[in-house]
BANUTI-801675 format. One line per field, with one value per residue (C-alpha): residue number from 1; residue in one letter; z, y, x negated. Coordinates in nm, 3 decimals, m for minus. Each point is the difference from the previous one (the first is absolute). Layout:
N
num	NUM,...;
residu	A,...;
w	Z,...;
v	Y,...;
u	X,...;
//
This chain:
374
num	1,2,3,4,5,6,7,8,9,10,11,12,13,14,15,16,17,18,19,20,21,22,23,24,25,26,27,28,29,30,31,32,33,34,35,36,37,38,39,40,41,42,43,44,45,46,47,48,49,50,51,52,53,54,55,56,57,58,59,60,61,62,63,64,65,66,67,68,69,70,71,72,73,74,75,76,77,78,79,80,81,82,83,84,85,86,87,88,89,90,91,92,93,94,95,96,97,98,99,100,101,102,103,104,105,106,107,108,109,110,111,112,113,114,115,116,117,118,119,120,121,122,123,124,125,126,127,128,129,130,131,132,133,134,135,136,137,138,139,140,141,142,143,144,145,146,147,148,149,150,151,152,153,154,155,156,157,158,159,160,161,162,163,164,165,166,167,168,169,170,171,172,173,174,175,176,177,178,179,180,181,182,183,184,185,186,187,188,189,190,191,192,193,194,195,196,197,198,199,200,201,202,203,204,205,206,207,208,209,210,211,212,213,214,215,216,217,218,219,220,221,222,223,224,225,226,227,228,229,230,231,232,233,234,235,236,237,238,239,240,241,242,243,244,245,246,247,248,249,250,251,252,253,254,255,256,257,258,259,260,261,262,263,264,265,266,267,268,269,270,271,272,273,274,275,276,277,278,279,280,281,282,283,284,285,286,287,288,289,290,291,292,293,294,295,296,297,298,299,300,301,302,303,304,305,306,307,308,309,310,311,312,313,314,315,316,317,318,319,320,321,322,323,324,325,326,327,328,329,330,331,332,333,334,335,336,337,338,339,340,341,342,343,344,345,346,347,348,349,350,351,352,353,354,355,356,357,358,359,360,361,362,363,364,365,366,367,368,369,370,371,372,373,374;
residu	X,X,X,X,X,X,X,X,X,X,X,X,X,X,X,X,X,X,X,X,X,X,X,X,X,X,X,X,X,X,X,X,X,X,X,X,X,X,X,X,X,X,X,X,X,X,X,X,X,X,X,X,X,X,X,X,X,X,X,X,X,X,X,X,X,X,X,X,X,X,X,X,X,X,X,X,X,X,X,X,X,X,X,X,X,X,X,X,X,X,X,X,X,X,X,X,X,X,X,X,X,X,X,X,X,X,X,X,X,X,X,X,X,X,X,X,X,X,X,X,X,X,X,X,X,X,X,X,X,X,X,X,X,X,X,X,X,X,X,X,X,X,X,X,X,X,X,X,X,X,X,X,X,X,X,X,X,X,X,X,X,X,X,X,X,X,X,X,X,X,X,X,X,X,X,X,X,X,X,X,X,X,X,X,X,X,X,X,X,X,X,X,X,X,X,X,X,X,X,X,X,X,X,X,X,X,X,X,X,X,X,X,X,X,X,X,X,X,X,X,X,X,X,X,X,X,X,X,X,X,X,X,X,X,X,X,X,X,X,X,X,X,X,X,X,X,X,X,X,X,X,X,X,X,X,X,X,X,X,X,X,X,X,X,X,X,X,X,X,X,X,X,X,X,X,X,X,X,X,X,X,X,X,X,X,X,X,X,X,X,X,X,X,X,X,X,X,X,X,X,X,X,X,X,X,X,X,X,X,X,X,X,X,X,X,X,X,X,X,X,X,X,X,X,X,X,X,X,X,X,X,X,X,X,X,X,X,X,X,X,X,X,X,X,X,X,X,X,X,X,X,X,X,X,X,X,X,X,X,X,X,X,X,X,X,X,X,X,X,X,X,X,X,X;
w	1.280,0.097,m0.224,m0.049,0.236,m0.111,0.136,0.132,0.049,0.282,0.095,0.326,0.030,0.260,m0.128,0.122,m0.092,0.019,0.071,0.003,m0.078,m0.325,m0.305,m0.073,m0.001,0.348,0.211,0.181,m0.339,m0.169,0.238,m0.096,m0.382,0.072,0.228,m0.296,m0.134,0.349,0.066,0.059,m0.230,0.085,0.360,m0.010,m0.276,0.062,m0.112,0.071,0.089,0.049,0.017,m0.218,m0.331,m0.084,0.160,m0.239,m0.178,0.140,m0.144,m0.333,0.155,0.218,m0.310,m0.173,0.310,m0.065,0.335,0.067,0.074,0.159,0.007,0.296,0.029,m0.226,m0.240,0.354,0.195,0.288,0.046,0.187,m0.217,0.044,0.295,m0.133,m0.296,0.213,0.236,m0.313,m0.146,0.288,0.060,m0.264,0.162,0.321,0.056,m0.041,m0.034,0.050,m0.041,0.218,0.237,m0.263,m0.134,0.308,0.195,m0.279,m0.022,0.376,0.010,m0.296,m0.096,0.187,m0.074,0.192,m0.082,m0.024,0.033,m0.112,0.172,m0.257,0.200,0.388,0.118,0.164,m0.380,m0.125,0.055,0.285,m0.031,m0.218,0.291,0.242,m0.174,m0.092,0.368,0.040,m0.233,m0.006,0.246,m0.291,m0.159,m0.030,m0.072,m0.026,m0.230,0.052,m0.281,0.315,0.341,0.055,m0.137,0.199,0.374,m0.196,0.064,0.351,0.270,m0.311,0.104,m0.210,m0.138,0.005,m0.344,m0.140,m0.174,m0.400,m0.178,m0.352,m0.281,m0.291,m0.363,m0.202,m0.316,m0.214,m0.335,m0.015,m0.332,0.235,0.224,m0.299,m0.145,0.290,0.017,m0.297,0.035,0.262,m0.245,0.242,m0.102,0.176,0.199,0.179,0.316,0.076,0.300,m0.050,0.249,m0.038,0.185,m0.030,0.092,0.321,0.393,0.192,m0.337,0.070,m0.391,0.226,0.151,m0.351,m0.168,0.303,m0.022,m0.363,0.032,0.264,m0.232,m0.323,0.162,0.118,m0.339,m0.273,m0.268,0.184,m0.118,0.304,m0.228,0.233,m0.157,0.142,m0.022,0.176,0.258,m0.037,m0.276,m0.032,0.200,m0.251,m0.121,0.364,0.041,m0.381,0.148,0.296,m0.221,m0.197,0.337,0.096,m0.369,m0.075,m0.248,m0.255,0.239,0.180,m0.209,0.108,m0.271,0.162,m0.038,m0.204,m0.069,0.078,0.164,0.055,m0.305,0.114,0.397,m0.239,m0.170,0.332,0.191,0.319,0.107,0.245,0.262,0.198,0.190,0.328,0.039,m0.187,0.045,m0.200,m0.346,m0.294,m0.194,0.252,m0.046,m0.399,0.030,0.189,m0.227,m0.276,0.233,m0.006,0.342,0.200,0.200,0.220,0.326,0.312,0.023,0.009,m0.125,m0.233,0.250,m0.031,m0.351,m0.040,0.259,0.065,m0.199,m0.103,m0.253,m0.006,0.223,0.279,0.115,0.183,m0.097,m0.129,0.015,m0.340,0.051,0.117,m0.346,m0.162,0.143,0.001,m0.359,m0.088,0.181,m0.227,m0.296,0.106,0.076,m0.315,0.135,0.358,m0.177,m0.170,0.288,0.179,m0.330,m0.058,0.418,m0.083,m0.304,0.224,0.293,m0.203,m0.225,0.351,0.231,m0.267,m0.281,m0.125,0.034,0.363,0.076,m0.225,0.204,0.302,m0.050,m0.159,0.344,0.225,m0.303,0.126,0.346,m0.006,m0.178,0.184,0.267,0.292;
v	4.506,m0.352,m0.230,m0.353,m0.261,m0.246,m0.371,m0.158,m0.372,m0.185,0.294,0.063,0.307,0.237,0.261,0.367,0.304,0.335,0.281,0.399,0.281,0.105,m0.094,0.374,0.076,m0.020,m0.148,m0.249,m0.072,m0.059,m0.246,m0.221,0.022,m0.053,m0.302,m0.162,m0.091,m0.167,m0.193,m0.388,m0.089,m0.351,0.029,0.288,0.081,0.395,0.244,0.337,0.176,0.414,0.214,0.338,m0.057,0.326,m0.087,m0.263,0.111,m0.287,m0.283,0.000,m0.143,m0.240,m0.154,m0.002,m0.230,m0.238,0.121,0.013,0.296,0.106,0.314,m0.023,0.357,0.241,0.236,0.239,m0.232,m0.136,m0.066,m0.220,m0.315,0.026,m0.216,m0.266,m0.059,0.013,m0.307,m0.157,0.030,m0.073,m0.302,m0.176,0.066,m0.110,0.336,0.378,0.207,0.333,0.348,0.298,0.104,0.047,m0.379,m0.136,0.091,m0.136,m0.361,m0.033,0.063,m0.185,m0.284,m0.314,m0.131,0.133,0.345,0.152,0.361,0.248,0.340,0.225,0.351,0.112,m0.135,0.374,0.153,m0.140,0.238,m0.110,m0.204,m0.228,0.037,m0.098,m0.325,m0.080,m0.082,m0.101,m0.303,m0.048,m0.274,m0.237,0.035,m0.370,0.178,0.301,0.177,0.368,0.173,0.117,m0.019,0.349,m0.078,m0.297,0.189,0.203,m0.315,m0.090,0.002,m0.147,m0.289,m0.282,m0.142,0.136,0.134,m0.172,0.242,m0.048,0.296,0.046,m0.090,0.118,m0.110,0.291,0.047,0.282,0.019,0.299,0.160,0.007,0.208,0.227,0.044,0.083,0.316,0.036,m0.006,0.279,0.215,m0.048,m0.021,m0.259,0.230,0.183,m0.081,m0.164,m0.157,m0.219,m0.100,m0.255,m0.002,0.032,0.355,m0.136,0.144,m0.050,m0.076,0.343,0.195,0.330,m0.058,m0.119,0.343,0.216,m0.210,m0.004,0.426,0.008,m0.265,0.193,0.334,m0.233,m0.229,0.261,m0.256,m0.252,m0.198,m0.167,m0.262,m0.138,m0.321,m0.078,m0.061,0.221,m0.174,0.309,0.183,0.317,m0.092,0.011,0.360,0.070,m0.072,0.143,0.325,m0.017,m0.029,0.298,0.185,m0.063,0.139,m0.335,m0.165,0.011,m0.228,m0.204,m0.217,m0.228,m0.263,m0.186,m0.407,m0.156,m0.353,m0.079,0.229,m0.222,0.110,0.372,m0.122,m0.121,0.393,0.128,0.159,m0.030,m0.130,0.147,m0.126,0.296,m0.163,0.023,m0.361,m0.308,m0.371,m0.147,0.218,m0.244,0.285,0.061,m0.382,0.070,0.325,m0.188,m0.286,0.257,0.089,0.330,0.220,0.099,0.268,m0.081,0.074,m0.168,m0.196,m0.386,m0.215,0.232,0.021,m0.398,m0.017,0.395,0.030,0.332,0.058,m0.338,m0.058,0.375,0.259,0.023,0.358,0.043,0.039,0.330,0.176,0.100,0.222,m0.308,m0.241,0.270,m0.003,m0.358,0.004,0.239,m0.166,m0.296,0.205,0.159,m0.308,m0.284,m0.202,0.003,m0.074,m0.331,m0.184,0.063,m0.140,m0.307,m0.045,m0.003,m0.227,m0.278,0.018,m0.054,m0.280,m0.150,0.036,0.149,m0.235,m0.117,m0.344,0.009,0.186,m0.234,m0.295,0.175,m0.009,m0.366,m0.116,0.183,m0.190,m0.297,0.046,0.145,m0.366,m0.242,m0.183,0.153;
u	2.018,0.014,m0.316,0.119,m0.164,m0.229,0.104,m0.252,0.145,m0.166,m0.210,m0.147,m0.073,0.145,0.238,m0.142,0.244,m0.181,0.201,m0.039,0.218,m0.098,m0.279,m0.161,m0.314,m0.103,m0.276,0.237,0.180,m0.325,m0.153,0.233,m0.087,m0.341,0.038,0.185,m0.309,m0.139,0.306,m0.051,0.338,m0.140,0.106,0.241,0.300,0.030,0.262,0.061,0.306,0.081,0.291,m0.035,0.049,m0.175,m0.322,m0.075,m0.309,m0.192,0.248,m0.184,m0.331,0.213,0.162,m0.325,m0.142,0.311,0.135,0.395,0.143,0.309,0.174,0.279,0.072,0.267,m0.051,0.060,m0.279,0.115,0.382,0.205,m0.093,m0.348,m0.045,0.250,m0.214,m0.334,0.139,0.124,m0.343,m0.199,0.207,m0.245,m0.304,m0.188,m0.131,0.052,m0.282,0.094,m0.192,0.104,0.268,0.305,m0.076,m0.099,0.313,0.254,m0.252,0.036,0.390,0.098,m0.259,0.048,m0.361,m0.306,m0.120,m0.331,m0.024,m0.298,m0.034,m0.196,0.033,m0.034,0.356,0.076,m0.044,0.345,0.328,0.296,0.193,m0.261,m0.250,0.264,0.164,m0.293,m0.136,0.358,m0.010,m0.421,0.072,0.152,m0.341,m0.173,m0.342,m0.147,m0.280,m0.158,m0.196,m0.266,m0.076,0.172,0.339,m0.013,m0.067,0.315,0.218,m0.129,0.317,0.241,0.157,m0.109,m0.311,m0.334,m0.118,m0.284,m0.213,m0.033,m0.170,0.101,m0.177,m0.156,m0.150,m0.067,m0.180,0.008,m0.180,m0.236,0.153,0.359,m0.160,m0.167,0.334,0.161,m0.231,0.071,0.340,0.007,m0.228,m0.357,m0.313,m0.208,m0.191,0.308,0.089,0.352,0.207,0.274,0.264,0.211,0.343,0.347,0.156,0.190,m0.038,m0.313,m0.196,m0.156,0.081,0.030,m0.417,m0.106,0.127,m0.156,m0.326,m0.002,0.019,m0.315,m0.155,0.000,m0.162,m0.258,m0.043,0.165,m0.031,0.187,0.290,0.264,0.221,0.280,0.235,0.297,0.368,0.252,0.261,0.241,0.070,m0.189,m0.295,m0.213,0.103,m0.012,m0.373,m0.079,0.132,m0.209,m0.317,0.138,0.011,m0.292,m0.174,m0.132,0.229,m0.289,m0.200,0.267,0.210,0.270,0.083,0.294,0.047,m0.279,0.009,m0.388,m0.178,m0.301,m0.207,0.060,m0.154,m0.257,m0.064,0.014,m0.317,0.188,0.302,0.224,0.304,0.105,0.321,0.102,0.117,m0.117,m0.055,m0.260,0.034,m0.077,m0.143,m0.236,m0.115,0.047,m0.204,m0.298,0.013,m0.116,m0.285,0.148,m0.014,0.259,0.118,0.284,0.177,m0.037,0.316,0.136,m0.153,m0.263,m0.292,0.015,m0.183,m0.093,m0.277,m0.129,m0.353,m0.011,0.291,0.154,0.073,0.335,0.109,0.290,0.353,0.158,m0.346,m0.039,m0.295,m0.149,0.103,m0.100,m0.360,m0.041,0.091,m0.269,m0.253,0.093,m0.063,m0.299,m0.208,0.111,m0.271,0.182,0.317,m0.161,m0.102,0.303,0.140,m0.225,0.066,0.409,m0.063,m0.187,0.251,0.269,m0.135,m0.089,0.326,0.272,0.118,0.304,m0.113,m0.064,0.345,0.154,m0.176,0.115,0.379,m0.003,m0.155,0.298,0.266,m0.180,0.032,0.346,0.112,m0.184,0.243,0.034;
//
């Protein structure tokens, strides 16, 4: 899908290309919908660029921001031809901003105009060889962004430019009634007690801890409800961790609903809301779920213990300890009023250092910097 350019005769404005893999529903994918809105199109003329036509659930709310998009991938993804259109693209543009590993290594060898690269995850969580050509080529990097402090230790020893930190950014608002239907919805009653986790069914997002947890959780809580939304990477995934919940007896409590296209207004129903992964950067639905002034249980990993600080805005246990998500959860549950300040304490912090506006602000700045003469 290519969206016909508007000419802008006599225009001044620098050319930005944003490029990621795909448009699903993800938090990487989505922070570039949202920043649509932020943009300075006075100063800037964005488009955005990706590579699997499949993941293109996002393309919808592009268009409807009057943003260009271009699909340079085949109906297989990635193919031979993929890079040729990319430096044709690019060639129109004075810089590439490009969003993880698979995008960032095909700006750096093919685009002939300075590229800016964001790191969302802990460079050490991606598979070989991406890890590998990814140091390979990160010298050819212009700039670089990290979501937090802790992916950005993750890329100390790479040779090329320091990463600048710039957290992500949220603007969330989510009628009442959306959340009261989304209980509804799931068949609860107001007063019953239910967990939601939002994440795609992929490694180190922790599906396996959530079920165990979820198990320990219900003995504890009996009338408690774990909701998990999420889109599978490989097929069967999600039949994979449906069966686990079966195994574990608890397939009446635990339900796994697959891809949703907004989960915000069920963050919104939740009483607590839950990250159990192993390995995360700066989770946007962590920032989404504390927006809501909802609390949080999470583990202790990335980025996380950046905005979800322990007893103040939710509660960190460590990784693969479900007996321990499990109790934190409860304690949640146990104590509402407990769970509202940390709520009203995520709500302020991320009004304060979270917005779109500001990350938005962030990455014009490095544009500016990247053009000025050197």
């Amino acid at each position: 899908m290519s969206l016909k350019r508007t000419d802008r005769p006599g225009s001044s404005s620098a050319r930005i290309l944003v490029f990621i893999k795909g448009l699903g529903i993800g938090g990487a994918e989505r922070l570039i919908t949202e920043a649509t809105g932020h943009w300075d199109r006075t100063a800037f003329d964005y488009e955005v660029a990706y590579v699997l036509p499949w993941k293109d659930q996002l393309v919808s709310d592009l268009e409807k921001a009057e943003v260009s998009v271009h699909c340079i991938g085949s109906r297989r993804g990635m193919d031979w031809r993929t890079p040729l259109r990319l430096r044709r693209l690019s060639k129109d543009f004075e810089v590439v901003h490009a969003h993880l590993p698979s995008a960032g290594i095909l700006a750096r060898l093919f685009c002939q105009v300075p590229v800016v690269y964001t790191e969302h995850n802990l460079a050490g969580s991606y598979r070989e060889p991406t890890r590998t050509i990814n140091r390979l080529t990160y010298g050819r990097n212009r700039a670089v962004t990290a979501v937090s402090s802790a992916v950005a230790e993750s890329l100390a020893g790479f040779p090329g430019p320091q990463p600048l930190v710039v957290p992500n950014g949220v603007a969330v608002a989510v009628d009442p009634s959306q959340a009261a239907t989304a209980r509804r919805d799931l068949g609860l009653g107001e007063q019953q007690p239910l967990i939601v986790h939002v994440g795609n069914i992929r490694p180190h997002k922790g599906h396996d801890t959530l079920v165990k947890a979820a198990a320990r959780l219900i003995e504890m809580v009996p009338g408690a409800t774990v909701v998990s939304a999420g889109g599978e990477k490989f097929p069967g995934d999600l039949e994979r961790v449906r069966g686990l919940a079966a195994e574990a007896g608890i397939s009446e409590n635990m339900r796994f609903l697959g891809r949703i296209e907004d989960a915000r207004p069920l963050l919104a129903a939740a009483d607590v809301v839950v990250n159990p992964a192993d390995v995360e950067g700066l989770p946007l639905v962590l920032l989404e779920a504390l927006a809501l002034s909802r609390p949080v249980v999470a583990t202790a990993v990335g980025g996380v213990p950046s905005v979800i600080v322990d007893g103040k805005t939710g509660r960190l246990v460590e990784p693969g300890n479900p007996q321990a998500l499990a109790s934190a959860i409860a304690e949640v549950l146990t104590d509402p009023s407990m769970g509202a300040r940390w709520g009203e304490a995520g709500a302020e912090l991320v009004h304060r250092e979270y917005g779109v506006a500001q990350m938005v602000r962030s990455f014009e700045d490095i544009y500016r910097r990247v053009l000025a003469p050197r």
